[in-house]
C-alpha positions in Angstrom: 19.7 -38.7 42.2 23.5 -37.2 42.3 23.6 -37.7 38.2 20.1 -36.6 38.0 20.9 -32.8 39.6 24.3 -32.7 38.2 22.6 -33.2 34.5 20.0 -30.7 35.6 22.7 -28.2 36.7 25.0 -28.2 33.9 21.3 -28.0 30.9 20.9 -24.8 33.2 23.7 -24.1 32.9 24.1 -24.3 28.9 20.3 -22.5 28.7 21.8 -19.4 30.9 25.0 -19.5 28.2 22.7 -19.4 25.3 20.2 -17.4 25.9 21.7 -13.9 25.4 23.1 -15.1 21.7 20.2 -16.2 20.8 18.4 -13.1 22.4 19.2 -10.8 19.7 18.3 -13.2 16.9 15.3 -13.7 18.3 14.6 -10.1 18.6 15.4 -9.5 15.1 13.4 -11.5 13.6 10.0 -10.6 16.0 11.0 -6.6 15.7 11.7 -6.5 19.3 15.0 -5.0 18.7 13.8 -2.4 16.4 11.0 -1.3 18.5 13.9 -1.4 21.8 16.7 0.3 18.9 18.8 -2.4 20.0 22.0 -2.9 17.6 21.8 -6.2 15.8 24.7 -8.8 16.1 26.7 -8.9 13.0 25.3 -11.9 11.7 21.8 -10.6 12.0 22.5 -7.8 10.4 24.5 -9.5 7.0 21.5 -11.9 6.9 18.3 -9.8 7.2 20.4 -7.3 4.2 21.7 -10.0 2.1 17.6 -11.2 2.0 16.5 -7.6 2.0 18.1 -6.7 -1.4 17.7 -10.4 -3.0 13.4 -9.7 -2.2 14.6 -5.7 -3.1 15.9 -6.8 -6.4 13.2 -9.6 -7.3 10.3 -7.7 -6.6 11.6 -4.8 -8.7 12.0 -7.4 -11.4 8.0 -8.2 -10.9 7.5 -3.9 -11.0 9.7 -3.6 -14.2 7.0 -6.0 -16.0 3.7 -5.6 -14.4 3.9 -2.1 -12.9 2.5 1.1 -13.8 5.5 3.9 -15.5 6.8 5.2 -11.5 6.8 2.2 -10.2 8.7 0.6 -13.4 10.8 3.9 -12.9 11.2 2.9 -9.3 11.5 -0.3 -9.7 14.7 0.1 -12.0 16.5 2.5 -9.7 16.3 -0.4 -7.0 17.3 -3.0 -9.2 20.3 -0.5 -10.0 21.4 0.0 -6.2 20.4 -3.3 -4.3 22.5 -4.9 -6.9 25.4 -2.7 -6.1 24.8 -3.0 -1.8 24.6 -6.7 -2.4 27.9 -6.6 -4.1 29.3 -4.8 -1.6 28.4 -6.6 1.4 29.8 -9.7 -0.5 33.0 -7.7 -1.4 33.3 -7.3 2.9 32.3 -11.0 3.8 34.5 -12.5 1.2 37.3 -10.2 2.1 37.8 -11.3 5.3 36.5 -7.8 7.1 33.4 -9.4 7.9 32.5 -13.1 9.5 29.1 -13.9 8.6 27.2 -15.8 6.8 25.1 -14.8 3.6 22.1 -16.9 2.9 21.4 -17.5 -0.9 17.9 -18.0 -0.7 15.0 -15.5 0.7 13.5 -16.6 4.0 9.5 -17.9 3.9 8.2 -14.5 4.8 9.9 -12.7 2.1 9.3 -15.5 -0.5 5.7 -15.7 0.2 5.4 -12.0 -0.8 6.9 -12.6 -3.9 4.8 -15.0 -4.1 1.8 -12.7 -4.0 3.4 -10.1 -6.4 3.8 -12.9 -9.0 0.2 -13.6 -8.9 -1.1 -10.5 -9.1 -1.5 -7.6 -12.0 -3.2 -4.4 -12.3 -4.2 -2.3 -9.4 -3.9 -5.2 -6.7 -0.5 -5.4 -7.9 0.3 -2.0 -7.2 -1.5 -1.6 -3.9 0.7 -4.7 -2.6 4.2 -3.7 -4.1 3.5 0.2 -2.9 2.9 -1.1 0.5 5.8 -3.8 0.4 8.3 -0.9 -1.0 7.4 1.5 1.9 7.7 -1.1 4.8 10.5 -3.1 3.4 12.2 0.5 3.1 11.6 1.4 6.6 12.9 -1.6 7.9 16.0 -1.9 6.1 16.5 2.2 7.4 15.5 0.7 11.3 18.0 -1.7 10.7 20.9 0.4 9.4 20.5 2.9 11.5 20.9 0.8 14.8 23.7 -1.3 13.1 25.4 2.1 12.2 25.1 3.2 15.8 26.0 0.0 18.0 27.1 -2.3 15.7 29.9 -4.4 16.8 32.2 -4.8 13.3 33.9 -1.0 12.0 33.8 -2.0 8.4 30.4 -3.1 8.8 29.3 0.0 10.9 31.1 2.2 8.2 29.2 0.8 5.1 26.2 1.0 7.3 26.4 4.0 8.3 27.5 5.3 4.2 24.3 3.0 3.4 21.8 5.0 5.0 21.0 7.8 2.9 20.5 6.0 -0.2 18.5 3.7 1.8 16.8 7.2 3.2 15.8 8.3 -0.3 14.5 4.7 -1.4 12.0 5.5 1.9 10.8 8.8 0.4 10.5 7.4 -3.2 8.6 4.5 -2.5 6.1 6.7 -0.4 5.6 9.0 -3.0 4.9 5.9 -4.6 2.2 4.6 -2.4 0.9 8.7 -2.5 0.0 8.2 -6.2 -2.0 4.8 -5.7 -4.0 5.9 -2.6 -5.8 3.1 -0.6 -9.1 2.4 -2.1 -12.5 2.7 -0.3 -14.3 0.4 1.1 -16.2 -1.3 -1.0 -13.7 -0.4 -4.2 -11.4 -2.5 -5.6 -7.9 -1.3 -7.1 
C-alpha cells in the first residue's frame, strides 16, 4: 500500500511539473493562446513559422501555375519574402541566438490544404487559396504580434517584432485578393 501511494504521489507529482510546458503548446496549436493573446514559448513560435512559410511558399507555388493574374502576382511576392523570413529564422537557429527546433516537413493540417489546392483549378481553386491566404495571414500576424510582445528570446522578439509589417501588408494583399473573387451565391458555383 506504502509503494502504491508513494508511486501515486510522485505521477502527481511529474503531471503538476508538466502541465504548464505543455500548457502553451497545447494552446498553440487549439488557438487558445491567440484568442487569450498569450505569448507563445520559443519553440512554438520557430515551429508554427518555420511551417507557416514552407505551406506560404508551396501554396504560392500552386497560385504561380493555376491562379488567376493577382493571385499569380501575389503569389510571387510571397514566394519572394517567405523565402527570405525562412532564411532568416534559420540564420538565428543555426547561429546559436535561438534553441529551437525547425521541423522540415508541414504538419497534417497544413499538408492536407495543400492537398486540396493541388486538386483543384479554376474558380474553386481560387475561392480556397483566397480564403487560405487571408486566414493563414492573420494568424501568422496573431502570432507575431504576441511573440513580439511577450516573447521570451530578444533576438527572436526583435525579428518578430521587424517581421510584422511585412506580415501586415501580406494581410491586406491577400484580402484584396479574396475582394476580387467574392463568395458565390448559393446555388452558384465558382
Amino acid at each position: 500500500m506504502k509503494h502504491t501511494m508513494r508511486n501515486a504521489m510522485t505521477a502527481a507529482a511529474f503531471v503538476l511539473l508538466v502541465t504548464p510546458a505543455l500548457a502553451q503548446s497545447v494552446g498553440e496549436k487549439t488557438g487558445i493562446n491567440s484568442a487569450l493573446g498569450v505569448s507563445p514559448s520559443t519553440a512554438d513560435f520557430v515551429k508554427e513559422v518555420a511551417i507557416s512559410d514552407m505551406f506560404e511558399i508551396e501554396a504560392s507555388k500552386l497560385a504561380q501555375q493555376k491562379g488567376n493574374a493577382a493571385e499569380k502576382s501575389f503569389a510571387s511576392q510571397m514566394v519572394t519574402d517567405h523565402t527570405k523570413t525562412s532564411t532568416e529564422l534559420k540564420g538565428l537557429v543555426s547561429g546559436g541566438k535561438v534553441k529551437a527546433e525547425l521541423p522540415t516537413t508541414l504538419d497534417s493540417s497544413h499538408q492536407s490544404k495543400l492537398d486540396k489546392l493541388k486538386g483543384e483549378s479554376g474558380k474553386d481553386f481560387s475561392a480556397d487559396f483566397d480564403s487560405m491566404q487571408v486566414s493563414a495571414h492573420k494568424d501568422a500576424v496573431s502570432l507575431f504580434e504576441r511573440y513580439a510582445k511577450g516573447g521570451d528570446n530578444p533576438d527572436l522578439k526583435d525579428w518578430a517584432g521587424k517581421t510584422l509589417p511585412a506580415l501586415n501588408h501580406h494581410l491586406e494583399m491577400a484580402q484584396n485578393l479574396d475582394k476580387a473573387n467574392p463568395a458565390p451565391t448559393v446555388g452558384e458555383r465558382r
